[in-house]
C-alpha positions in Angstrom: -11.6 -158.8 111.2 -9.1 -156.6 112.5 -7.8 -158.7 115.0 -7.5 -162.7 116.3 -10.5 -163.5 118.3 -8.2 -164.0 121.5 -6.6 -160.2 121.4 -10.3 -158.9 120.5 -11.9 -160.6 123.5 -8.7 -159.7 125.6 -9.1 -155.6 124.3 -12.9 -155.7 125.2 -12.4 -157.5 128.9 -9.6 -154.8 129.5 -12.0 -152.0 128.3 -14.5 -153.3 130.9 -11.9 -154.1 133.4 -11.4 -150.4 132.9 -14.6 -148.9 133.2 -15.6 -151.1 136.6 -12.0 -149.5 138.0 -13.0 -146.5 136.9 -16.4 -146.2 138.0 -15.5 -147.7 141.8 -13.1 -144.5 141.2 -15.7 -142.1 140.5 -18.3 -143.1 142.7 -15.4 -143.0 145.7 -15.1 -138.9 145.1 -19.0 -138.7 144.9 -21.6 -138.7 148.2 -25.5 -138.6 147.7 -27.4 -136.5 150.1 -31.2 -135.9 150.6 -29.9 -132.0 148.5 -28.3 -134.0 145.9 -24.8 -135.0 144.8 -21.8 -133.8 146.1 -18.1 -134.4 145.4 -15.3 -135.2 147.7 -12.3 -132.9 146.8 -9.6 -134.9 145.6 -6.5 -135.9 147.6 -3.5 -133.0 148.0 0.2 -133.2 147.0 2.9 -132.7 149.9 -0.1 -130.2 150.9 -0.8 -128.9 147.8 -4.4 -129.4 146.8 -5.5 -131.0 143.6 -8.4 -129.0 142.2 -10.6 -129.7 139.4 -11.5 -126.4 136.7 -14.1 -124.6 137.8 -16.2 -124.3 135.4 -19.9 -125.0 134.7 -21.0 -127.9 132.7 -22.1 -125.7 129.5 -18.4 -124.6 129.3 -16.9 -127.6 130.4 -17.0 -129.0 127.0 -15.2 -126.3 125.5 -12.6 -126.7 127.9 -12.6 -130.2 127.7 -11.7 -129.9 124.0 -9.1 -127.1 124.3 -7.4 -129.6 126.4 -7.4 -132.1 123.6 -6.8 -129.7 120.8 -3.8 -128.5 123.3 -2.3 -132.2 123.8 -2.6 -132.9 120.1 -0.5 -129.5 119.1 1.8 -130.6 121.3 2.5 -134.1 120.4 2.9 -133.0 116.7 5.2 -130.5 118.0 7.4 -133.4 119.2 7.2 -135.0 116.4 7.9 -132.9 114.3 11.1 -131.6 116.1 12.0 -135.1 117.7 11.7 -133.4 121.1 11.6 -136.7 122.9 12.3 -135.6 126.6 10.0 -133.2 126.6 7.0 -136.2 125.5 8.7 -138.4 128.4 8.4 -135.7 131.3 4.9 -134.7 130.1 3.6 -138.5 129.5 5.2 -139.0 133.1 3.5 -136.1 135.2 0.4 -136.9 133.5 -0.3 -140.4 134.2 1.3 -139.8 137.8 -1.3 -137.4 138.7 -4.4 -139.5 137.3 -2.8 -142.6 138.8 -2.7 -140.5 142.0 -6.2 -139.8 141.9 -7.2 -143.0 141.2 -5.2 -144.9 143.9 -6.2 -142.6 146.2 -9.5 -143.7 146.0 -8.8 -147.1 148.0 -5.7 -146.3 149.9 -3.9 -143.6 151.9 -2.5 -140.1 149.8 0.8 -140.6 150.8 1.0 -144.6 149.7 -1.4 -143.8 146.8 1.3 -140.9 145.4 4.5 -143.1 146.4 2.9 -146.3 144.2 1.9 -143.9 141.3 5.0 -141.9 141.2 7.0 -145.7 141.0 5.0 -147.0 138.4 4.6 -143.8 136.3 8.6 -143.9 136.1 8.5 -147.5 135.4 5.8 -146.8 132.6 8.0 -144.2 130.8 11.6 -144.9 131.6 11.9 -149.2 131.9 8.2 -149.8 129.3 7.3 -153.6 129.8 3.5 -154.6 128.3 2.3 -155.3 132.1 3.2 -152.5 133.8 1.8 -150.4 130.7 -1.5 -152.3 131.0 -2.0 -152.5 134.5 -1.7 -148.5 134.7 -3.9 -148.2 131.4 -6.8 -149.8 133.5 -6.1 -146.8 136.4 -5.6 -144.2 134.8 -8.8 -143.5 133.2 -10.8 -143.2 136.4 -8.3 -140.8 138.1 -8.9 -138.5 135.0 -12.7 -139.6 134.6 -12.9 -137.8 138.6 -11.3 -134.9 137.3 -14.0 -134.3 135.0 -17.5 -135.9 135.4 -17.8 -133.5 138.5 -17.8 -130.2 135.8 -19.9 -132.2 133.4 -23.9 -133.4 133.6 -25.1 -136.1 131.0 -26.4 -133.6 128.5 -23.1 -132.2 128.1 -21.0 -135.3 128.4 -22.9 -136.4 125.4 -22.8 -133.6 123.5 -18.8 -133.3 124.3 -18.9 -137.5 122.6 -20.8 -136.3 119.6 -18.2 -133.1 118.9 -15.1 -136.2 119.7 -16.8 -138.3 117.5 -16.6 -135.4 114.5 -12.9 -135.0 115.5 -12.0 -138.4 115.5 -13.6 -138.9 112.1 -10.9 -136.1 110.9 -8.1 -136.6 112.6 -8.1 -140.4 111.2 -9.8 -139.9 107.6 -8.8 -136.4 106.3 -6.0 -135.1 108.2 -4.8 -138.9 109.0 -3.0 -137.0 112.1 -4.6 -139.2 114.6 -2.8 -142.1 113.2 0.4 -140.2 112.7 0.3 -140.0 116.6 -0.8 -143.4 117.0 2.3 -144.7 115.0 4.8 -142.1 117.0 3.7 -143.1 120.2 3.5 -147.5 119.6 7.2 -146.8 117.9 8.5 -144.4 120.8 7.3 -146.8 123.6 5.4 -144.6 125.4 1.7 -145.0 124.2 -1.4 -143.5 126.0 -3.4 -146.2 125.6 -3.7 -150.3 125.4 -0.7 -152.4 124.1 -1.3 -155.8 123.4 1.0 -157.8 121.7 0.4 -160.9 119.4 0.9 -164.8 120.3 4.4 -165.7 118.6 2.6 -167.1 116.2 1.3 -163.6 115.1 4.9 -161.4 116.1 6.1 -159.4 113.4 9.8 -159.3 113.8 12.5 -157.2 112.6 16.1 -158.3 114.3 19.7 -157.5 114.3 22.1 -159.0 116.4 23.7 -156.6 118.9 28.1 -156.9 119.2 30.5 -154.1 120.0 29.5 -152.7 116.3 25.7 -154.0 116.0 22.8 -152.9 117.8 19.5 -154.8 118.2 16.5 -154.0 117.3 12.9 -155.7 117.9 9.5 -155.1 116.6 6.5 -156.8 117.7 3.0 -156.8 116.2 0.8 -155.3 118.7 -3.3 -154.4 118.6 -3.6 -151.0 120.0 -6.4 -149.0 121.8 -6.3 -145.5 122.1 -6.5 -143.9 125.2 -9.3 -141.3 124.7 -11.4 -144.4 123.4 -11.4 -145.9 126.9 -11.7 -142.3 128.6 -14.1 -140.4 127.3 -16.9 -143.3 127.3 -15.9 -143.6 131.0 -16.6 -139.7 131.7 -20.1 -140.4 129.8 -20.3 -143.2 132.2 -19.6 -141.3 135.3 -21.8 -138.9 134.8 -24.5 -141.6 134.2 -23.2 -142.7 138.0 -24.1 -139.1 139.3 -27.4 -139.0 138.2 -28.9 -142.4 138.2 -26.2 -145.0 140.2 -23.9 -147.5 139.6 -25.8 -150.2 137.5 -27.3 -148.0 135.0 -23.6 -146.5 134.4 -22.0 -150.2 133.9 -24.8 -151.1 131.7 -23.3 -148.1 129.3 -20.1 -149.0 129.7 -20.9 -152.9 128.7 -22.3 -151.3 125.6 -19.5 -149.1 124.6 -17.4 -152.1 125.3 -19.8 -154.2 123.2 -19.7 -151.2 120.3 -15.6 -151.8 120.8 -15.7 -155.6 120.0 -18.6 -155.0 116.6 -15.6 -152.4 115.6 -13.2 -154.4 115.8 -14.9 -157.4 114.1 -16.5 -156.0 111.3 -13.3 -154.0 110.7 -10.6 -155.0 108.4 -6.7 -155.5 109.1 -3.9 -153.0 108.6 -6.5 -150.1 108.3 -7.3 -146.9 110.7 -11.0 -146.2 112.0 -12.0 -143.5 114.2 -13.0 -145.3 117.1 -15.3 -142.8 118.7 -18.1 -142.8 116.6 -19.3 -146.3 117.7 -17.9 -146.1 120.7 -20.6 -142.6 121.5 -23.4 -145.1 119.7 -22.8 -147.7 122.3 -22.9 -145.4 125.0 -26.3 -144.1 123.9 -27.3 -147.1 123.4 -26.3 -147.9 126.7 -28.3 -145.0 127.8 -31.4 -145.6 126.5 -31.7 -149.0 128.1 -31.2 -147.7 131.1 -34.1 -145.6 130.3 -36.1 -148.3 130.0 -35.5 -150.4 132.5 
């Protein structure tokens, strides 16, 4: 087992805790007529509007993965050339816009954009593990109502099938998922869930800290990638669009429930790509609902 039971349960309740955030999200930005569905635009910027691509769903998947390919060149780009600042300002107007988006959805623009800008600072420039959390579980539905609009189910699970290939490179053959995993835990600034062990479980590296030493602390954490909690919630969403709230949860509950046989079955102090059972779940998922 990769992880105690405790931090297992406590990674699956936040993965759900994330998916019921981010589907009240989603389903805020959508409105079922008699014609069909339609989406609300999302909120504007000091009067700037915030537009989704407009593209159709049988290219959205390209773009979708440009995106990714995009954000990964990037972060290997920093570090490879230690280019810190540059991760910090991008990291920062990233999770400020989906945060944006996603408080938007239950209050007003202007206190939705003040709150996200505040904690989106907080995230990146003063890190503590419940600030990080708490933004984790928002974040994901701001950028979930981004995208489900430009995607229908077919492609969304097409887009988790092409993920699933990359995932199963980047962490077995090219090993550069995990590369970016271990840059972004040990930089502070991590796009995904950070839970830390009991003290019974802390890894600890310390030096004491006078006018000549500096100290230094490392704590064991269990980890959760961001895209892992994302991309199920855009297959999710788009469930929502075409067939409601309860059939999209009952998807999410078994990703969520593909998450926990991961992390049970798998063994400590070893990398798996996530993604793969993560896209089973969620067709899993699907098919129920088909059935029911």
């Amino acid at each position: 087992m990769k992880h105690t039971y405790t931090i297992t349960l406590l990674l699956f309740s936040l993965f759900i805790t994330a998916h019921l955030i981010g589907l009240g999200v989603i389903n805020s930005y959508l409105n079922v007529t008699p014609e069909g569905v339609e989406w609300k635009s999302l909120p504007s910027i000091a009067g700037v509007e915030v537009e989704r691509p407009d593209v159709a769903p049988q290219y959205s998947i390209w773009y979708i993965l440009f995106a990714v390919l995009f954000g990964t060149v990037l972060i290997l780009f920093i570090i490879k050339f230690k280019t810190m600042m540059l991760w910090k300002i991008w990291f920062t107007l990233a999770v400020t816009l989906c945060l944006f988006i996603a408080f938007a959805a239950f209050v007003r623009p202007s206190f939705a954009f003040s709150l996200a800008l505040v904690l989106g600072l907080i995230k990146v420039f003063k890190p503590n593990i419940y600030v990080h959390n708490l933004t984790e579980i928002f974040v994901y539905g701001g950028l979930a109502a981004i995208f489900v609009p430009i995607l229908d189910v077919m492609y969304a699970f097409i887009l988790l099938l092409l993920l699933s290939v990359y995932d199963m490179y980047a962490v077995w053959k090219s090993k550069h998922m995990v590369s970016m995993a271990q840059f972004q835990t040990k930089s502070g600034i991590f796009a995904g869930l950070l839970i830390p062990y009991s003290k019974t479980g802390i890894s600890v590296k310390t030096t004491s800290k006078t006018a000549a030493k500096q100290t230094a602390k490392s704590v064991k954490t269990a980890v959760l990638g961001g895209g892992d909690i994302g991309f199920p919630l855009i297959f999710s969403g788009t469930v929502l669009a075409a067939s409601g709230f309860v059939n999209a949860f009952i998807v999410s509950l078994f990703a969520g429930l593909a998450l926990m046989c991961l992390l049970l079955l798998s063994q400590k102090d070893k990398f798996y790509p996530a993604m793969p059972f993560l896209t089973a779940g969620c067709v899993a998922g699907f098919l129920v609902t088909l059935l029911i």
